[in-house]
N, C-alpha and C positions, 0 to 999 in steps of 0.2 A: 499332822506335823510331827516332827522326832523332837526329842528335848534342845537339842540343840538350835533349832531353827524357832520353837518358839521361844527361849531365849534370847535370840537374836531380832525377834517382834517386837517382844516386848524391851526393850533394853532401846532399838529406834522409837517409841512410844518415850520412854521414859527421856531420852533424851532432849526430845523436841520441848518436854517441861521444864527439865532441867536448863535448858539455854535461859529461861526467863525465872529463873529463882534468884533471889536476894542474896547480896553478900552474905547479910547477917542470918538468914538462914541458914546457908553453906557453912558458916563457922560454928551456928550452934549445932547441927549436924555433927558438924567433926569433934566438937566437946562431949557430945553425946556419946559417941563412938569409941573416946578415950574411955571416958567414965564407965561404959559397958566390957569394954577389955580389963579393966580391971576390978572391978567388984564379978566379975564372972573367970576369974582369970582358973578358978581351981577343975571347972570343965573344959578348959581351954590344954592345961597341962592334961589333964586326963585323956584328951584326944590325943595331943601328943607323944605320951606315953605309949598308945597302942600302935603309933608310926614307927616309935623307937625300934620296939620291939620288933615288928614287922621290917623295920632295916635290919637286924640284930640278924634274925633268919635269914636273910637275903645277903650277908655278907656283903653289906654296902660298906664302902673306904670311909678312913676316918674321917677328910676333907667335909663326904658329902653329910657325916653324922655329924660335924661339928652345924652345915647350915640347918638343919633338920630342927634341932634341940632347938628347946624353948623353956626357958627359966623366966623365974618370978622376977627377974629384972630386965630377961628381955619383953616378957609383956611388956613392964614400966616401959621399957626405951620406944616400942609402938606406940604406945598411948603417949608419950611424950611426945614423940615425931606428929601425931596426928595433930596433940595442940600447936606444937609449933606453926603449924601451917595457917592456923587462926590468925597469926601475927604479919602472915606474910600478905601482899598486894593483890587480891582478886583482879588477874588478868583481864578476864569477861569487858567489856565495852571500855577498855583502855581505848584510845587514841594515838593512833601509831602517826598519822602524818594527814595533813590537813590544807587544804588551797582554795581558791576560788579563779574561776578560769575567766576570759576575756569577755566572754557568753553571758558569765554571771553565773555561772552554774559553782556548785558550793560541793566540793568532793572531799569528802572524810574517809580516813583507812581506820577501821576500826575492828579491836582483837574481838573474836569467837569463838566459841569450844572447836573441837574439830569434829565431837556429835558423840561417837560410838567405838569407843578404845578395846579391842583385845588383845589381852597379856598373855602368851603363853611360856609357863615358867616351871624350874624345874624344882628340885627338893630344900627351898626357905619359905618358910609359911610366913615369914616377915615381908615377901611380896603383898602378898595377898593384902595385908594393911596399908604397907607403905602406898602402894598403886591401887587401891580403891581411895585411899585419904586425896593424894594426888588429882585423881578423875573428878571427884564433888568439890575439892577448890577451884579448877579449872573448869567448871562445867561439862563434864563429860561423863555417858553412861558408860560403865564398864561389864566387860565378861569377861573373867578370871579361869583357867583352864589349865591347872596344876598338874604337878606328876602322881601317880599311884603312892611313893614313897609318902607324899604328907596329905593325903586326900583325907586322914582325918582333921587332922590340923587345921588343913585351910577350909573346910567345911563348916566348923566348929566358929572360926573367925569372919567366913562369910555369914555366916547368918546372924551371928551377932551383930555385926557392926552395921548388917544394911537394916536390919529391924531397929536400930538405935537410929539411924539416919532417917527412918522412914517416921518414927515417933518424932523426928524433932522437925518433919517440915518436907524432907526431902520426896521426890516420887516414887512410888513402888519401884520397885525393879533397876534402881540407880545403879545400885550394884549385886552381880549378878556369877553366881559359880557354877560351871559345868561342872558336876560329878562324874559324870563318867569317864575312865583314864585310858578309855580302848584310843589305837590310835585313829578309829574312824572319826572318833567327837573332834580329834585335832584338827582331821581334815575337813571336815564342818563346815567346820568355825573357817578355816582356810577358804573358803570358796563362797563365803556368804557378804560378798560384796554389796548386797543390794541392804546389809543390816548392819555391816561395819565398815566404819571409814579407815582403819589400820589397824595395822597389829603390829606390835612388839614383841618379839622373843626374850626368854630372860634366861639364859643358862649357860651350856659348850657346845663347841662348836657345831657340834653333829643336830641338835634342837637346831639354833641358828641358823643351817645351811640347808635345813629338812624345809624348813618355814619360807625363805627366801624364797627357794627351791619351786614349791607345792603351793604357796599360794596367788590365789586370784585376786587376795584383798590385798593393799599398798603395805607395805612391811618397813619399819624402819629400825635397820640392823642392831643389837648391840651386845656388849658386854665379852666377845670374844678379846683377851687382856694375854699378846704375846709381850709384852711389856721389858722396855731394857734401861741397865744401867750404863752408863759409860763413863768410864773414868780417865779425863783427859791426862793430857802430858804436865801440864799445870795445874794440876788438881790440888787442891788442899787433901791430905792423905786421910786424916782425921774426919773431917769431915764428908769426907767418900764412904769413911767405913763406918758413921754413923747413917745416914741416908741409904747404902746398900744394906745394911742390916734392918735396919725399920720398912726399906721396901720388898725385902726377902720376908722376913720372920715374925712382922708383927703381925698380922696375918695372912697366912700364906693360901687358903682357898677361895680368894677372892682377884678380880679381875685385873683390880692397878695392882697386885703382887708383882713384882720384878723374877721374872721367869729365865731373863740372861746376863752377864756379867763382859759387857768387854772392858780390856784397860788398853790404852796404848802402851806400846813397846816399851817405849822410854821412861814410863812410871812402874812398870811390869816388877822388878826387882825390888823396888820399894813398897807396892802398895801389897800383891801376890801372898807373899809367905804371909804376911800378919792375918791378912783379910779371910785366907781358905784356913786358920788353923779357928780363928773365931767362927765361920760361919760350920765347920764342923764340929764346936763345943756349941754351938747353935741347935745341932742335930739335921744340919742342910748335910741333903747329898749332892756331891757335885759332877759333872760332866762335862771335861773340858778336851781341848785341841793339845794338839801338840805340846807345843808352844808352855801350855799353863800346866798341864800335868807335871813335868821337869818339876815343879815346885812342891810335887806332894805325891808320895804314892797312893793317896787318899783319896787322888782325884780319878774319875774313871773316863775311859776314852768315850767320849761323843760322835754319836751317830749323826747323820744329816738331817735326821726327821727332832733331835733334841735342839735343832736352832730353829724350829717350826713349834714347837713344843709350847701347849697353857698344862705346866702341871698341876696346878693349884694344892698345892703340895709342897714339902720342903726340900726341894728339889732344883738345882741351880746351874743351867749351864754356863760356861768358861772361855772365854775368847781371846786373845792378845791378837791386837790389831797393829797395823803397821802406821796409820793416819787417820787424822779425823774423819777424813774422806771416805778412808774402808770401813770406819764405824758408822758411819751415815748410809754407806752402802747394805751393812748387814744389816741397818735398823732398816731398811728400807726394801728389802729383800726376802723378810725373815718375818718382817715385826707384823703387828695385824691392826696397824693406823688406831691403836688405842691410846698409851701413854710411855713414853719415851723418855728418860732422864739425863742430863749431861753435868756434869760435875766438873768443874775448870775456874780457874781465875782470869783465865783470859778472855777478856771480852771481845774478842773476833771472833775464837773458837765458837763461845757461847752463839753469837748473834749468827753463826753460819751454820750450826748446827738446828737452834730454832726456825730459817729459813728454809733450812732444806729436808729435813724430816718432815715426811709426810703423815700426821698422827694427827688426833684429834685437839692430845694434852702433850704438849713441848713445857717438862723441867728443864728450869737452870741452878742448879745448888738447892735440890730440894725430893724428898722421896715421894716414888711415882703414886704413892698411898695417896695423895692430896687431890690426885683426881678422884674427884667425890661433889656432886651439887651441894651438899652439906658443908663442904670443906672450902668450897668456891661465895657461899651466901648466897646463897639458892633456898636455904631451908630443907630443901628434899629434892631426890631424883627418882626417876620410874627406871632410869636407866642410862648407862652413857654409849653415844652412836657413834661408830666407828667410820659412817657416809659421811657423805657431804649434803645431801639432801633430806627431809625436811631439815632435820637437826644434825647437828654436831657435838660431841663432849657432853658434859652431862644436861641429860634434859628435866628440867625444874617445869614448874609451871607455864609459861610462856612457851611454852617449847610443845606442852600439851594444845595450842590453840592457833588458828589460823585465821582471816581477817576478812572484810567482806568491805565492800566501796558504799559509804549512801553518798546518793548524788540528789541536792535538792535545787527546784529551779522554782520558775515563775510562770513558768508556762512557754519555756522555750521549747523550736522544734527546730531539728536539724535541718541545714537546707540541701 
């Protein structure tokens, strides 16, 4: 067997235990798992260190070395995130919907892990925690299959945390890391239907589109964030240009960043000149039409491929639009069904705007940052799905699990 494939044995082994383990083992697991990120946190930076460095050679952008880094408070913020997760509802043998039929027969819908999760993700070793913590509250074995960029990192935090998981109860192999970053391991992992029930992508586009693409296991999409503000005719001006600045610059290499800017025409003059001289004292560069350049020589002509554009970066393209209508068109045209923003006081606008964008997460007076399962009371996400299918928007716990029918009778038989 190659590594890959006997990770993917043992990981359906490990599973099949995991379905029948205790909440309260599950949570001391994941206490266990905090508590070992950080009293081990000094080998933890030390692996990271040598990814640094190895980014540092490699001329990797800043975006991806700000996810890379890992500091003594973001260990804390994992090892927080994981207890969090203690406090949250163990999905496992919930009770979705429940009848008894005219037969007699007793039919319960009840929640399941979905078995066997692989994530493949690109340069934050903060997956690696976040979606192993995820997989053992929800019942599910994981394989984690990282980029080269942080294969010390996430090496370092895999073995920690499933040996702390495995001391407090949980079954070997719960959670589980390919090492190797060639792209054959990806493809693997991509073809081993018979040892995973999905897979998750976690990165840009081109990961995302390689994965859909190439694999044989069920894939469900995420984290591709063309992400737009709009700023209607009745817009609060003020409050537009608090919400496009928090969904531009408060972090900008992540997914809900707000990546385009339209305003309608008729707010154009008013909101424009104040909005592009702050988001340039910001350090955003901008990229606009026509239309919006007039307002700044600052601003630089846009290409067709910048209204398709995740720059996750500080980096902003520019639109004046003629109606809501056209703004619903480019969100809908442009955007990549993630999270969408409308800013307006008018409540038609708002309500025809949330009807008719096709996105996972529809803001109304609020920045597109808020798509987050954290930010929604989820506790935690593995990721947010840009389909329709299994999931949608950010997926928490429940979202990791799928449901099974008991049917109990008395000794009926069909006639």
């Amino acid at each position: 067997m190659s590594e890959v494939l006997e990770i993917g044995v043992r990981a359906r082994a490990a599973s099949r235990k995991l379905a029948g383990v205790s909440s309260a083992i599950k949570d001391r697991a994941l206490d266990a798992m905090a508590a070992a990120l950080q009293s081990r946190a000094d080998e933890i930076l030390d692996a990271n260190t040598a990814d640094l460095e190895r980014a540092e050679s490699d001329a990797v952008a800043g975006a991806l070395i700000d996810r890379l880094t890992l500091t003594p408070e973001r260990i804390d913020a994992m090892a927080a995130g994981l207890r969090d997760l203690i406090a949250l509802k163990d999905p496992v043998g919930e009770v979705i919907d429940g009848w008894t039929q005219p037969n007699g027969l007793r039919i319960t819908k009840v929640r399941v892990p979905l078995g066997v999760i692989g994530i493949i993700y690109e340069a934050r070793p903060n997956v690696t925690v976040d979606a192993a913590g995820l997989c053992v509250k929800s019942g599910n074995a994981c394989i984690l299959r990282g980029s080269r960029i942080a294969i010390s990192s996430n090496t370092a935090l895999a073995r920690i945390i499933d040996a702390a998981g495995v001391d407090a109860g949980l079954p070997p192999d719960t959670v589980q890391l390919i090492e190797g970053t060639d792209r054959e391991s990806a493809k693997e992992l991509m073809r081993m239907r018979e040892h995973v029930d999905v897979l998750i992508p976690r990165g840009g586009a081109e990961l995302i589109r390689t994965v859909v693409e190439e694999s044989t296991v069920p894939v469900i999409e995420t984290g591709v964030g063309t992400c737009h503000v709009y700023v209607d005719a009745r817009a609060d001006l003020d409050k537009a240009l608090r919400i496009l600045l928090n969904a531009k610059t408060q972090r900008p290499g992540v997914c809900n960043a707000a990546e385009t800017l339209l305003v309608h025409q008729a707010t154009a003059d008013a909101f424009l000149p104040g909005a592009i001289d702050r988001l340039l004292a910001a350090g955003v560069e901008l990229r606009g039409d026509d239309r919006s350049q007039k307002y700044s020589p600052e601003v630089k002509p846009a290409t067709e491929e910048d209204w398709h554009a995740e720059y996750l970066d500080l980096i902003l393209a520019v639109r004046v639009v003629d109606s809501l209508g056209d703004a619903i068109s480019h969100v809908n045209t442009y955007g990549s069904n993630h999270t969408d923003a409308i800013v307006t006081e008018d409540y038609s606008a708002a309500r025809r705007f949330t009807a008719e964008v096709d996105s996972a997460c529809v803001m109304v007076n609020a920045s597109t940052r808020f798509a987050d399962g954290g930010e929604f009371g989820f506790g935690a996400e593995i990721g947010i799905s840009n389909q329709k299918l299994h999931a949608r928007g950010p997926m928490g716990l429940a979202e990791l699990t799928s449901y099974k029918y008991l049917v109990e009778g008395d000794g009926q038989v069909r006639a």
